[in-house]
N, C-alpha and C positions, 0 to 999 in steps of 0.2 A: 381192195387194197387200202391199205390204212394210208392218212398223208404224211403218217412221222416215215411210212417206205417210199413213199411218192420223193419226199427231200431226200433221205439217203440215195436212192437209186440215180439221182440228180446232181449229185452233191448240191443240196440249194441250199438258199439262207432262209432262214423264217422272219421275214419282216413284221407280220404280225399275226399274232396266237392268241385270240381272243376265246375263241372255240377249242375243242379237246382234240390233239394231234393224232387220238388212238381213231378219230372219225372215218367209216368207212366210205370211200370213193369205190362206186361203179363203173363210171363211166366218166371218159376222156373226152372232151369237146374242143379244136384249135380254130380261131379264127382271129383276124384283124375286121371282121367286118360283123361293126355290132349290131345289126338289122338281123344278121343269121341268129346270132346270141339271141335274139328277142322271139324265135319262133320255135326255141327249145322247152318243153314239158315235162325233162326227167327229171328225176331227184339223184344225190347221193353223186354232183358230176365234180368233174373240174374244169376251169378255161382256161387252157394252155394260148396266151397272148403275147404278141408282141408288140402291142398297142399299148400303150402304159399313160393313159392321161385320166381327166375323174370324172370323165364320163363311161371310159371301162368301169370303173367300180359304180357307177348309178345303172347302169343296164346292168351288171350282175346282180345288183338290187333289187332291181325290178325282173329278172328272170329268176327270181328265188335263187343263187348260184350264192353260195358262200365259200368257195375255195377259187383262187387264183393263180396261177403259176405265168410270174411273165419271164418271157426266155430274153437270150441276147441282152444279157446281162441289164437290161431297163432297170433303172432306176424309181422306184417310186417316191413322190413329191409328200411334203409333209402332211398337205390338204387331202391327199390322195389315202394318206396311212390315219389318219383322225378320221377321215369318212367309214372306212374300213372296219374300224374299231367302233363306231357308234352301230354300224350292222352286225357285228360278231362274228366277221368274214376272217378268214385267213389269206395271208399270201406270202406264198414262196416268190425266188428269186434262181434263176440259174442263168447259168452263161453260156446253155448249147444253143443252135438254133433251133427253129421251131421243128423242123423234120427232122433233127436227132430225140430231140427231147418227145416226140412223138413217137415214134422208133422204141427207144428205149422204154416206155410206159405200154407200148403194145405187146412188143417184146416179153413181160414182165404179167402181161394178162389184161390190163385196162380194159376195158371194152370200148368202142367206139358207140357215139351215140348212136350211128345208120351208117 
């Protein structure tokens, strides 16, 4: 699944597109607990979160994870969206919660990581 369908499918907003929107995403990952985030090994994922502070984007960093989707409408901080962009991460924005916006990306083909 490409992430310019990831945002439609979502209606989300693109906070930041540093990276090319046509990138393909495999596999769906949701957590608020970033210890889980840090024992993932796949490529091509996304972190569907409702955790929105800057150390989510340094564990995506550090988990090689370059696409983020925070739900419930979180806001991301300016320090949050310039750290983002010095990685060449993307991150979307919606307003479902985490088990719609899970739902609707499974629904759609995602794959779950396990």
């Amino acid at each position: 699944m490409k992430i310019s369908e990831i945002a439609k499918i979502l209606d989300a907003r693109i906070l930041v597109s540093n990276s090319n929107l046509d990138s393909r995403i495999k596999y769906g990952f949701a957590s608020d607990l970033m210890s889980d985030v840090l024992t993932l090994d796949e490529e091509e994922i996304i972190l569907i979160t409702g955790l929105c502070n800057i150390q989510t984007i340094r564990t995506a960093e550090m988990a090689n994870i370059n696409c983020l989707l925070f739900v419930r409408n979180k806001q991301a901080s300016e320090e949050m969206i310039e750290l983002a962009m010095e990685n060449d991460m993307i991150i979307l924005q919606c307003e479902y919660s985490l088990f719609r916006t899970v739902g609707l990306l499974y629904e759609k083909g995602l794959r779950p990581v396990y």
